[in-house]
N, C-alpha and C positions, 0 to 999 in steps of 0.2 A: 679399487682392484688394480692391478699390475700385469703386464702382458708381455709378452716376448719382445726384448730388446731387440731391434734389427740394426745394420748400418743405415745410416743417414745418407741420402745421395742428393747434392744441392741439383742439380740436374732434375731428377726426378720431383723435386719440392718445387721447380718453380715452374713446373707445369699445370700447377692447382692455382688456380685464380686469384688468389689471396697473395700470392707474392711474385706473380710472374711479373711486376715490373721491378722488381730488384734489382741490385746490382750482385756480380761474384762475391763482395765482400759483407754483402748484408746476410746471402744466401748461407757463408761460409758461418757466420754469426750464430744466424738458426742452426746449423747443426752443430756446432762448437755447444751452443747453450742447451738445445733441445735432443729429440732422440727420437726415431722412429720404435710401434710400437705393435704387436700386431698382438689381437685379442682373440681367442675361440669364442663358442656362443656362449651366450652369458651375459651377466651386469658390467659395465666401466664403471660409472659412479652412481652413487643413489643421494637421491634430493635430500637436502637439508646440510649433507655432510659440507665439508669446508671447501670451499673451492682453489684447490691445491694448482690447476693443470686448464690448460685451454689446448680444445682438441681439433686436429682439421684431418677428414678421413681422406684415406689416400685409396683406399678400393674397400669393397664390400657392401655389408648395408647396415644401418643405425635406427634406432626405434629411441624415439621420446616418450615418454609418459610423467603427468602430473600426479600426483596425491592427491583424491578427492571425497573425500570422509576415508571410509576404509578402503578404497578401490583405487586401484592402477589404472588412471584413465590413458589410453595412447593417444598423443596429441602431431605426432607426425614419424611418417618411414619413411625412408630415400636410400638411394643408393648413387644418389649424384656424386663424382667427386669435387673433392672442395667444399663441403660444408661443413659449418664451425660449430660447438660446441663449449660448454665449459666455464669456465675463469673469464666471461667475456667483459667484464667489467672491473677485472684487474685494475685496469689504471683508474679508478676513482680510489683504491685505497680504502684508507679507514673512512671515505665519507659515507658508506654503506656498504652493509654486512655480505662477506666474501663468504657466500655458500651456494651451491647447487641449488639454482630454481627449477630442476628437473630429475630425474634419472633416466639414463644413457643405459642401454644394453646393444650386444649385436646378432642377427640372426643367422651367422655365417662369419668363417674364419674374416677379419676385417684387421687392416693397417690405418694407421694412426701419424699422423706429425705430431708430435706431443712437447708443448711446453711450458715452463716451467710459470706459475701464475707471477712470478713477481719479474722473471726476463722478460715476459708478455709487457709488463707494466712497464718496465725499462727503456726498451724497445717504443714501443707507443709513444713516451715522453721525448725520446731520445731524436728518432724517427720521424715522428710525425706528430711535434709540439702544436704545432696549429690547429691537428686534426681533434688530437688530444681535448685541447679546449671547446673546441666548436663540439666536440663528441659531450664532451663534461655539461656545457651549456643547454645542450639540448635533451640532456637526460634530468637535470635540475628544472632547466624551465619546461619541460612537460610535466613536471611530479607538481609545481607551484599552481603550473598551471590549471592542472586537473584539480588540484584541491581547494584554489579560489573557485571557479567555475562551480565546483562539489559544493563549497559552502554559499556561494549565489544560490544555488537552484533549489538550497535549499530553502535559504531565504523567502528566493517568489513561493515557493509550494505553502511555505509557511502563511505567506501575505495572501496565495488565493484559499487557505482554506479559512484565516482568520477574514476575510471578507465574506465565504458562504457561510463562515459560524455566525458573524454579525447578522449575515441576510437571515437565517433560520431563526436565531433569536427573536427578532425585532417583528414576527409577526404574533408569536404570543405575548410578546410583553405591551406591543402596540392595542393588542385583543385584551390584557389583563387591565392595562389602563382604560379601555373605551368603557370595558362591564365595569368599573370601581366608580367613574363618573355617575354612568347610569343607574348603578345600585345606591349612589348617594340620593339620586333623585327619586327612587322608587321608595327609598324607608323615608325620604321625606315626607312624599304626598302618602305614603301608607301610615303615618304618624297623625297627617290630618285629616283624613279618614277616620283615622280612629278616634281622634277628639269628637270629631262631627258626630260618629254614634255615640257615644259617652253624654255629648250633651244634648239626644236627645231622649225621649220620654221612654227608655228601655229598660226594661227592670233587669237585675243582678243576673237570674236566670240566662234572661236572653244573652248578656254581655258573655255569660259563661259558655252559653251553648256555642255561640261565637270564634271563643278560643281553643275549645275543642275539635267544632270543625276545623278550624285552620292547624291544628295540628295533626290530626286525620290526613289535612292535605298536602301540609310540609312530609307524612311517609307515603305519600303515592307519590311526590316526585323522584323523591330516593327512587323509590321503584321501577321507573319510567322506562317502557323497551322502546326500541326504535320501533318506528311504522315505515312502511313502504311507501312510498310518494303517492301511490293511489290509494291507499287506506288513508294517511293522515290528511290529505283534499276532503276523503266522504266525509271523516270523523268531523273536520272543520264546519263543513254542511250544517250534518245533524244539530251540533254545539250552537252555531248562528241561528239556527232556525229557532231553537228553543228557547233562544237567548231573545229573538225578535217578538217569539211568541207571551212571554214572560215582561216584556216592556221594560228589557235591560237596552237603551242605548248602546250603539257603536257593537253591536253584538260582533261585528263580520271583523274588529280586528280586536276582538277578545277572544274570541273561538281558535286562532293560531296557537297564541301562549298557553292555552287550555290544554288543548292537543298536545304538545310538544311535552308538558308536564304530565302526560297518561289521562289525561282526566279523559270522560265523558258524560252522556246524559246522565248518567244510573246517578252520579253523584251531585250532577246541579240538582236533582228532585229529590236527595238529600240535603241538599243545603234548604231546598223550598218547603220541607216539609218541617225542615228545624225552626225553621226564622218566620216571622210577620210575613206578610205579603206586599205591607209597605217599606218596609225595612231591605227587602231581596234586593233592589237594586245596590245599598249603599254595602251590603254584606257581600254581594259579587263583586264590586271593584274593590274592595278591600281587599276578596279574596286573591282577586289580581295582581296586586300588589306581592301579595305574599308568594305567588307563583311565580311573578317575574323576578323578585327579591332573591328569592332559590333555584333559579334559574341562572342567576347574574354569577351566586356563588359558586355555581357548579364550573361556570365559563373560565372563572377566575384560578379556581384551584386547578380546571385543565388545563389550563395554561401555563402556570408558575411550575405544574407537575412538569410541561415539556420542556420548560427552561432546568428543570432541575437534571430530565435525563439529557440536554444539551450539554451540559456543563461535567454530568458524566463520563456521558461518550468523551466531551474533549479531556477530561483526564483518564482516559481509558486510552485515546490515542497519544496522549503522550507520555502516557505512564507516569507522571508525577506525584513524587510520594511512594514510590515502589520502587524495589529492588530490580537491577538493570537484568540478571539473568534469573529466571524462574519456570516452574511448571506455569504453561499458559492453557487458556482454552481457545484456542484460533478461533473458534465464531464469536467467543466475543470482543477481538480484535478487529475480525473481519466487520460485524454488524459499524463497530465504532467509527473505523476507516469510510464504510460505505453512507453513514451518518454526517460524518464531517465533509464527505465530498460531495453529498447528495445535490450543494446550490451548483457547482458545476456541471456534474450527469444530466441536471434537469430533467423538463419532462418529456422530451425527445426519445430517450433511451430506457428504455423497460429494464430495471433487474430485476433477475431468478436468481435467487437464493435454493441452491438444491446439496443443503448439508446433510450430511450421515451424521447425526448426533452420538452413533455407537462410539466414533473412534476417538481415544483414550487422551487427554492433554499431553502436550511435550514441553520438555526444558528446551525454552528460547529467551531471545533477549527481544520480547515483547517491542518495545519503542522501534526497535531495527525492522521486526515485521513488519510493525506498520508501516513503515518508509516504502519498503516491496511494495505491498497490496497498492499504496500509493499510487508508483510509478505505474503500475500494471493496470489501476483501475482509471489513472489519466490515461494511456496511450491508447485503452479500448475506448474510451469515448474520445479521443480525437479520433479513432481510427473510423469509428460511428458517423463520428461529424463529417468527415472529409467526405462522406458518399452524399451529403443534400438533403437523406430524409434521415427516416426512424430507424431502431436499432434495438437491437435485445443484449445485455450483459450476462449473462448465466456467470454466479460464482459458485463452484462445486468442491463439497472436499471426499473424501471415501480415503480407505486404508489399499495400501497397494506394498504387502508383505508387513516386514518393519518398517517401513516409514507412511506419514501423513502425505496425503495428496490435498494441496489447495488448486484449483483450475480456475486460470480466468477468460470464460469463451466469449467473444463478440462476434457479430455481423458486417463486420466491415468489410472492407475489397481485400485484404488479407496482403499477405509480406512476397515482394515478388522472389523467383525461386535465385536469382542473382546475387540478391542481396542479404540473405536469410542470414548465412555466415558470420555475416560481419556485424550483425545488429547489436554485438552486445561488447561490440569494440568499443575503447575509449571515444569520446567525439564524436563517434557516428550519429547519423539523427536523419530521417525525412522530412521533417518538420518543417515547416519555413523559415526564412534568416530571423531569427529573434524570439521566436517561437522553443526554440529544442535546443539544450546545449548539450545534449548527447551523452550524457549523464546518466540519466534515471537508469539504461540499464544494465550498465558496468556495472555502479553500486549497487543494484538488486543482486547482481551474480558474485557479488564481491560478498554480499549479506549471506545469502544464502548459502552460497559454496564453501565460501573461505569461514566464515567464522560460525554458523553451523553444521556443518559438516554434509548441506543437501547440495539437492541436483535443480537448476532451474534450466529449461527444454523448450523446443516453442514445436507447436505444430501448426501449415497453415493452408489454406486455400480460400478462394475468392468467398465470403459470409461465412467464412468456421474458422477462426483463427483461436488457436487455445496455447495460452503459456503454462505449462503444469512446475509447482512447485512441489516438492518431494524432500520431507524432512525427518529425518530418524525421531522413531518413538524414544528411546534412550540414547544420549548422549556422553560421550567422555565428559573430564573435566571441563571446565569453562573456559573459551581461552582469555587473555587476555582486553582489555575494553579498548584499549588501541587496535587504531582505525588499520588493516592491514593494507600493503600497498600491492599486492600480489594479484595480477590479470589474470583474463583469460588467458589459458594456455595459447600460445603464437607459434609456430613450425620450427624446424630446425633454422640459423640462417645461413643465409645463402646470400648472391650477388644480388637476389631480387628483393630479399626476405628481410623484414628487422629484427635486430635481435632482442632476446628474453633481457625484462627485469630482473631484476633479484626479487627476492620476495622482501 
């Protein structure tokens, strides 16, 4: 937009902060090159366009706002004078892209110093060569910086979840191996058992009656319901007692495996009523065998089952083998995420799962969720930690208009109201030294905001702290898979203030 040409009064320019140590001759430069500019209410420029003009308001007042899905977010209003706007990274040139990381309107008639983005850059080099560099240096080595740091932290996240994936693995596979030993040993001695009746004086009948009950008894374990700690004690009783009364040996630790398989009396006085009288003891430990045998397998297969939904879950967290943008169904990212972090959460911290299954899947880029839920579901369990005891995680989602609501509430001592602001600055962190590289929640707001088009919010007080994330049920096009470099929105700047990236 273009606004009423005024005279330039070097007088008047170097009463703005930004050049009152000038000299006559630098002053007379700006207005030689530049041009005062005064705007009605309305737009100066809008984000994205080219960044033609670097602007420093000489009265009135100015309104910033970001792009943030479809919404004009205001990211700061002043009416200070002297604060700059614009082309403010003119002098890097081609090494990154010269456009508006804002749009600029004013609420009231407002002047303008206005110039020109490449005198700007001239100027800068010319002027203040040193600054120049030291500015260049420190816009480079924050961008380096942030993105080694970004790719460390991703690194540790990776190395603590691949330690709790190991730690979760290694107790069924440790459980699958101990039952595979002992199911070796049980078809052993269950094999010579069964020689021992074979060779002795048993007619065919019997042998056969033999194999029918144990197949009878191989479909009562299938069947098996759990008992109640005080039912499976009595039912243990009964089973020993019958067992002591019948002149079956070691009744009192056959009557466990008995139990745990469904059995009870009704069916030992089927086995007594099929077989010899002399024969019932060697026909009960046999039958032993064959309960403990199906017992081993059951151990076995639940266990290689958990190893199978581990290895799931961890290609659910990292999507491998799938397309980077798609319709997703957040709980099943979420369960996966809360799966993979679960050796860290430990058992300290209680999660509530309190999903709306109503609300409809969204286009996201899955692996990037994950990363979020991540950061959000480390920071409530340090925040957990940090108080000494126990702690409740609630993860919630519900519909909240057009977009998905994921919540992550915990009980910690919550975000003091000083600091709330700036939590989701680059480098911020409360963490301790080595603990936080201040990371996780730039890139969550970078995930969320910038490259799905949601809102990431925190609410907090002392045991309620909740970060709600907020993601459109339908999405534009996809943007690109490069990583964007684009912050949270920063104020106008000023003498105190730093100033905007580019995007």
């Amino acid at each position: 937009m273009s606004g009423q040409v005024m005279p330039c009064s070097p007088r008047e320019i170097s009463s703005l902060f930004l050049f009152e140590k000038l000299t006559p001759e630098q002053l007379g430069r700006l207005c030689g090159e530049g041009r005062v500019e005064r705007f009605d209410v309305g737009p100066v420029y809008t984000e994205g366009g080219p960044a033609t003009c670097f602007y420093v308001m000489i009265e009135g007042t100015v309104v910033l706002s970001r792009r943030v899905g479809g919404d004009d977010v205001e990211v700061s209003r002043t009416s200070q004078r002297g604060v700059y706007a614009g082309a403010m990274q003119a002098y890097l040139g081609e090494q990154v892209p010269q456009t508006y990381t804002n749009s600029m309107r004013v609420t009231e008639p407002t002047r303008f110093f206005v110039l020109p983005a490449q005198s700007f850059a001239d100027i800068m080099r010319e002027w203040f060569p040193m600054a120049a560099h030291l500015l260049e240096g420190l816009f480079f080595g924050s961008k380096n910086t942030q993105r080694a740091i970004g790719q460390r932290e991703r690194l540790l996240a990776l190395g603590s979840l691949s330690a709790g994936l190991t730690h979760e693995l290694n107790n069924p596979a440790a459980a699958a191996v101990r039952a595979t030993a002992t199911l070796r040993e049980r078809v052993g001695k269950m094999r010579h058992k069964l020689a021992h009746i074979s060779q002795g004086q048993y007619s065919r009948e019997t042998i056969a009656d033999l194999i029918e009950i144990q197949e009878r008894t191989v479909e009562r374990v299938a069947k098996a319901t759990a008992l109640s700690p005080l039912e499976a004690s009595d039912r243990e009783d009964e089973l020993a007692d019958w067992l002591d009364d019948h002149g079956i040996a070691e009744g009192w630790r056959l009557a466990p495996t008995f139990v745990q398989a469904g059995l009870d009396t009704d069916w030992l006085e089927q086995v007594a009523t099929t077989v010899a009288e002399e024969i019932l003891p060697s026909a009960i430990g046999w039958l032993n065998y064959t309960v403990e045998t199906e017992l081993l397998m059951d151990e076995i297969d639940d266990s290689t089952t958990r190893i199978s939904h581990l290895v799931d879950a961890a290609k659910q967290y990292s999507q491998l083998d799938r397309a980077p943008y798609r319709v997703v169904d957040v709980h099943e990212l979420l369960d996966s995420t809360l799966l993979m972090l679960s050796g860290k959460i430990g058992s300290r911290v209680r999660v509530v799962k309190e999903y709306d299954r109503s609300v409809p899947d969204v286009p996201a880029y899955p692996a990037e969720l994950n990363q979020v839920w991540t950061n959000l579901i480390d920071n409530a369990v340090f925040a957990i930690g940090s108080t000494g005891g126990e702690g409740t995680l609630t993860v919630r989602t519900g519909r909240e208009g057009d977009r998905l609501l994921v919540e992550f509430r915990d009980t910690g001592p919550g975000i003091p109201a000083d600091i709330r602001s700036r939590i989701f600055d680059p480098f911020f962190t409360t963490k301790p030294v080595g603990e936080g590289t201040g990371l996780g929640l730039d890139i969550s707001w970078r995930i969320v905001v910038n490259k799905h088009h949601g809102s990431l919010q925190v609410e907090s007080a002392p045991g309620d702290t909740r970060f709600q994330v907020l993601l459109p049920l339908t999405a534009p096009t996809p943007e690109a898979e490069a990583e964007t470099e684009t912050e949270p929105a920063t104020a106008t700047g000023s003498t105190t203030e730093t100033a905007e990236e580019p995007a």
